[in-house]
N, C-alpha and C positions, 0 to 999 in steps of 0.2 A: 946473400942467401935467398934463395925462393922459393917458399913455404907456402905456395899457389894453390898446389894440388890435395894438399893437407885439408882437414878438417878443419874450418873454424867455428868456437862457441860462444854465442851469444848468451853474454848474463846478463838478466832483467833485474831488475829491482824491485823487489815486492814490500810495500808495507799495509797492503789491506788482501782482503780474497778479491775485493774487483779485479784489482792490479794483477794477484794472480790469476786468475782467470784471463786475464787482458792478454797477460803476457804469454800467455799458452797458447791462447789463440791468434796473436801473431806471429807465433814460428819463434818463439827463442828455444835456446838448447839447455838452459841453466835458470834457474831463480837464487836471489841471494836474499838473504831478512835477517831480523833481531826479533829476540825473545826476551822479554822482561827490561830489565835494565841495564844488562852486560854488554850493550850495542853503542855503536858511536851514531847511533839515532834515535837514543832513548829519548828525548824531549820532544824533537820533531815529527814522528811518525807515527801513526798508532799501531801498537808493536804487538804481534803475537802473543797468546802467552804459550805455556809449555801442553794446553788442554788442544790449542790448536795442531797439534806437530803430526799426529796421524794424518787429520783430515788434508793439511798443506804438502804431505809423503804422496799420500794414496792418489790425490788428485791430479798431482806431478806425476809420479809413477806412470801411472796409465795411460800418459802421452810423451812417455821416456823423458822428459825432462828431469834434469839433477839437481839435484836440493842443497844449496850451501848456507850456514845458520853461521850468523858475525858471532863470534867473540870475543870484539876484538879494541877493549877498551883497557886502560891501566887498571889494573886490580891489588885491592890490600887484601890485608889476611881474612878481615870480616866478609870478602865476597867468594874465599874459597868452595864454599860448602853449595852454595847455590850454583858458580860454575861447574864444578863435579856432579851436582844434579840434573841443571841443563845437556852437557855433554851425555849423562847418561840414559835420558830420555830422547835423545837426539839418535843414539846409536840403536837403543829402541824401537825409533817409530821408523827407522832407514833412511835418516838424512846420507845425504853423499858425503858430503865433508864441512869441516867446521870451519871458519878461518879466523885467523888467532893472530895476536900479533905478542901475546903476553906467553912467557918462556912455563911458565906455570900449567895455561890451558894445553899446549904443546905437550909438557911430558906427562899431562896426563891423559891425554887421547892414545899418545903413545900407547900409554901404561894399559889401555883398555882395548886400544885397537881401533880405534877412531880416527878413520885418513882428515889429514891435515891441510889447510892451503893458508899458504904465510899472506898476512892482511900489511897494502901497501902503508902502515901506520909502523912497520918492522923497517922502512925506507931500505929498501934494498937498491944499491948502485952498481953493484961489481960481481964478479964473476965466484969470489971468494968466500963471499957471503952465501950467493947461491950453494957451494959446496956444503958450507956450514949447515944449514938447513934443509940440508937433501937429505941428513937422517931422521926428519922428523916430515916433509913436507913430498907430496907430488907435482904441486903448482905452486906458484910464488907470484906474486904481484908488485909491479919494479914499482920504484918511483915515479912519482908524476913528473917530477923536474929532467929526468932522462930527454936525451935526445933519440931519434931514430938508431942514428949511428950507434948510441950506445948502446938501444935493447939490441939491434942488430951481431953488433959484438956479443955481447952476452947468450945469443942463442946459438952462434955459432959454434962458442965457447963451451957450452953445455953438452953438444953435439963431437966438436972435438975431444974434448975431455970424457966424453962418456960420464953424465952426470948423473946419475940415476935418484930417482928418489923409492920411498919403502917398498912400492911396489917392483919395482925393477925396470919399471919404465924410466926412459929421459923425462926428466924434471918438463913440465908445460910451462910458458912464462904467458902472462898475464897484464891487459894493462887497459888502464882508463880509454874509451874510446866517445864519451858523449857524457855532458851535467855539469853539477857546478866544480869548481874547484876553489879550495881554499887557499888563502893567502898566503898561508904557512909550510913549512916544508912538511910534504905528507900528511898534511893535518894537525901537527904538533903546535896547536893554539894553546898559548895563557889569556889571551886579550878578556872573553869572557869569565874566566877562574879569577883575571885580577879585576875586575870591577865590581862584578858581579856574585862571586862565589861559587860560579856556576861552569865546573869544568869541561872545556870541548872534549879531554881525553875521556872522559867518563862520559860521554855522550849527549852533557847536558847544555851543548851551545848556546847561546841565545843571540849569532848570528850579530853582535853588536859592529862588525866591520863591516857591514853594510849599511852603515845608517853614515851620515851627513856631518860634518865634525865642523867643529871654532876654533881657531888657532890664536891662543892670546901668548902675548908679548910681555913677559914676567917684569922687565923691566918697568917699562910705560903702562902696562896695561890695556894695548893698541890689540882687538881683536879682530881676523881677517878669517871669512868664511871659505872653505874649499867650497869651489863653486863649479868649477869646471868641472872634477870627475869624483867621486866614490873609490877613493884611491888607497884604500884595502879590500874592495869587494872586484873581483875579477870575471871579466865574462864567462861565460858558460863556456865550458871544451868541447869541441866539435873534429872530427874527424873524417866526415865522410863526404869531402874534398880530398884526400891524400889518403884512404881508403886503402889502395891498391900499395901505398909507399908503407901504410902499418904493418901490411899481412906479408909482403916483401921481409919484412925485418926478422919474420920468423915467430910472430907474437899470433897462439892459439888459441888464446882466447879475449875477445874484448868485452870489458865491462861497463856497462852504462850504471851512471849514477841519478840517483832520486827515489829511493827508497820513502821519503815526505812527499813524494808528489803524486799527481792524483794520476787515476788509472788510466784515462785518454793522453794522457804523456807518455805513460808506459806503452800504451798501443802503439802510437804515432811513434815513439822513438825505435821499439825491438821492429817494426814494419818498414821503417825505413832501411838498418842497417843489415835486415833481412836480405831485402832485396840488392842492397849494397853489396852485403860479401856475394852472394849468389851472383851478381854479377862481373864481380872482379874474377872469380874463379870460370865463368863460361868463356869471358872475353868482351862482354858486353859495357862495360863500365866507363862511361864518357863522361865530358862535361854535362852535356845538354841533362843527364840524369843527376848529375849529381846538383845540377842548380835546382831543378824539382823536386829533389828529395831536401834540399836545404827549406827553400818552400814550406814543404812541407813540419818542417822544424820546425820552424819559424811561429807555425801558428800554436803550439805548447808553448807554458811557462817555458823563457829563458832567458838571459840578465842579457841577452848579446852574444854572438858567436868570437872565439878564435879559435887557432890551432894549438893552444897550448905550446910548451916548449919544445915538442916534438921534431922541428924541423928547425931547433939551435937558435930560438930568442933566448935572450939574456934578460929581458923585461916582462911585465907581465903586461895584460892589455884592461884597462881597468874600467868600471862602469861610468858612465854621463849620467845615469838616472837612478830612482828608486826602483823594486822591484822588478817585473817579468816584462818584457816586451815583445811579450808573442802577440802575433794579428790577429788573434781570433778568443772571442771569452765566451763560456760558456753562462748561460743564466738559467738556473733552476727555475722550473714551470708545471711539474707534476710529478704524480707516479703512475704506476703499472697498476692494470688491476688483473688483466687475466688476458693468456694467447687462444685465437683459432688456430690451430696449427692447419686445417686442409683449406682453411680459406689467405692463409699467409695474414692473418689481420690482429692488431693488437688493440686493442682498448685499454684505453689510459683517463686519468680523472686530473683535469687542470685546476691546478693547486694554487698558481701567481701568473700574472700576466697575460700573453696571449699569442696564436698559434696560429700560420698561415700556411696556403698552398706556399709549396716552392721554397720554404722557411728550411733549413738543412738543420737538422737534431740529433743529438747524442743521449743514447739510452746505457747507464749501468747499474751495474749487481752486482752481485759476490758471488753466482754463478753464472750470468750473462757475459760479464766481465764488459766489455765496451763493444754497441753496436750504432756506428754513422751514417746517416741516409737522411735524404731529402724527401719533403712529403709531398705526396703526388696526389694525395686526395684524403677529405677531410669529409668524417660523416658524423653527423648528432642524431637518436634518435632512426637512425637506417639513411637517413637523409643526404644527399650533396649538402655541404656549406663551404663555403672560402676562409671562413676564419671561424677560431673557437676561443675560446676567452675565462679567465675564474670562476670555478664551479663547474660548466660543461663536463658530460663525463663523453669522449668521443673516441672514432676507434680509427684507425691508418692500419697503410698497409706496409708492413712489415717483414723480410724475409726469415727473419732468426724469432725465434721465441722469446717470448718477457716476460717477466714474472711480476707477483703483485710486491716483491721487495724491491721493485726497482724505480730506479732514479730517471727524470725526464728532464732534459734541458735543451733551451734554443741556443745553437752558435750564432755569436754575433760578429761584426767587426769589431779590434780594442780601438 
């Protein structure tokens, strides 16, 4: 099936306003977040609260992008009252849709009119499920362990069958296209609940399947270190090698994950697969691009790339190391203090370290969102200098405006 000419929607990740702002400004078509603690990112991210939901509506709004609020952790009877309140502030301030994976948040958006998008934590495999959920859902988010062939099937399927969801439209299918994945099917972790008490389904991970393990021998007592890989922690999913083979399958919307990550991720990732779809749909979409855009990945947080199960492994591809191995680390070195706008010039106040011609710098905000540029010229006092160093208040030239809430860091090599 070939889903080429169609519309595709990019979902960003948002757990800060940098991010959102980032993400708006690199061309996504969707943002996704958690409010409070109903999110399977309640520990990792600093999460909304329900004060923020106009400002993160209105600010989306305004550059048409669509607003979708996670709800989509297991829930007991003690968390009703707050989901019913979240949900209802949600429909409120004009989120798009909620995504849920719990049968409870489901019929009560129903019950109020609140469109639905089934959260890949509902593990949806097959066509029949889809059905099931087409009375409460417009989009559906498959499984991660799916193959090509089988979202492929499944869109056809939808398409054949005439699958509609509440609005009358065919059901959109949905699915992972960049971030981490987890170990477990869908995300349905105990690892941290059983050691820890601290439930992934509830959103409160503590990621302990990344860490380095000891294998003792109950009999003898003979202890043997996994030394070779991190063989529950799994590379990061990457997609935008076989790009062209995703949107082929009939899959409208991809979603990037890292909602905990910082907001030059969220740039760098929604800017890539920007240009990615945009190019698979003109005709333009080659190796040579896609190895620069991988590149470009590369230098964000990420544990190592693969393809995910997409293209029929059976195995997962697992980490060699501890955390991120992206090429490039940011170090915090000042803030903003105030923009020229008719002279393009920003003055900034060096806070830690030090700052040269030619040094490439990352400026964000929560209305800036992320702005990268190298500096061409460095002035103290009106003056030329070549470097500015702790304390120096100096000013560069700038194309985009910066505010005195903003964040200044040198990229380095990692």
């Amino acid at each position: 099936m070939t889903n080429q000419q169609n519309k595709v929607e990019i979902m960003a990740p948002v757990g800060s306003f940098e991010a959102l702002t980032a993400a708006i400004n690199a061309g996504c078509d969707s943002v996704y977040f958690g409010l409070e603690q109903l999110n399977m990112r309640a520990r990792s991210s600093v999460n909304f609260t329900t004060d923020d939901l106009l400002n993160i509506c209105g600010q989306s709004q305004k550059h048409n992008v669509k607003t979708y609020l996670t709800i989509n952790t297991v829930l007991y009877d003690h968390d009703i009252r707050l989901m019913k309140a979240i949900v209802d502030k949600a429909l409120e301030s004009g989120v798009s849709a909620v995504i849920a994976s719990d049968h409870a948040v489901m019929g009560y958006c129903r019950q109020i009119g609140m469109p639905v998008h089934i959260s890949t934590q509902a593990n949806i495999t097959n066509v029949e499920t889809i059905e099931f959920y087409a009375a409460f859902a417009d989009v559906m988010v498959l499984s991660r362990e799916l193959s090509l062939k089988q979202v492929a099937n499944i869109t056809n399927e939808i398409h054949h069958k005439k699958i509609n969801g509440p609005s009358g439209e065919l059901v959109k299918i949905e699915v992972f296209a960049h971030g981490a994945l987890c170990m477990a099917v869908s995300g349905k972790c105990y690892l941290s609940l059983h050691s820890h008490n601290a439930s992934a389904n509830r959103g409160a991970c503590i990621q302990n399947c990344r860490h380095k393990y000891i294998v003792t021998d109950k009999e003898d007592g003979t202890e043997l270190e996994i030394d070779n890989e991190y063989i529950m922690s799994a590379k990061d999913l990457c997609t935008i090698g076989f790009l062209d083979k995703v949107i082929d399958a009939g899959v409208q919307i991809l979603k990037i994950e890292g909602r905990g990550r910082s907001a030059d991720y969220v740039d760098t990732t929604v800017r890539c697969y920007r240009e990615a779809i945009d190019a698979v749909q003109n005709g333009t979409y080659n190796q040579d691009k896609v190895a620069a855009w991988t590149k470009e990945l590369s230098k964000v947080f990420n544990r190592g790339f693969w393809d995910g199960y997409y293209l029929g492994r059976t195995m997962g591809e697992w980490n060699d190391s501890y955390g991120s191995k992206a090429t490039e680390k940011k170090i915090f070195i000042g803030s903003g203090i105030k923009y020229f706008k008719k002279a393009e010039v920003g003055e900034f106040r060096m806070d830690a370290g030090s700052l040269e011609v030619g040094d490439q710098i990352i400026v964000t905000g929560p209305t800036t969102g992320v702005i990268k540029t190298h500096v061409k010229e460095l002035r103290v006092n009106e003056k030329k200098v070549e470097k500015v160093e702790k304390g120096d208040v100096f000013s560069a030239a700038i194309s985009h405006q910066i505010r005195s809430s903003d964040k200044l860091y040198k990229l380095v090599e990692a």
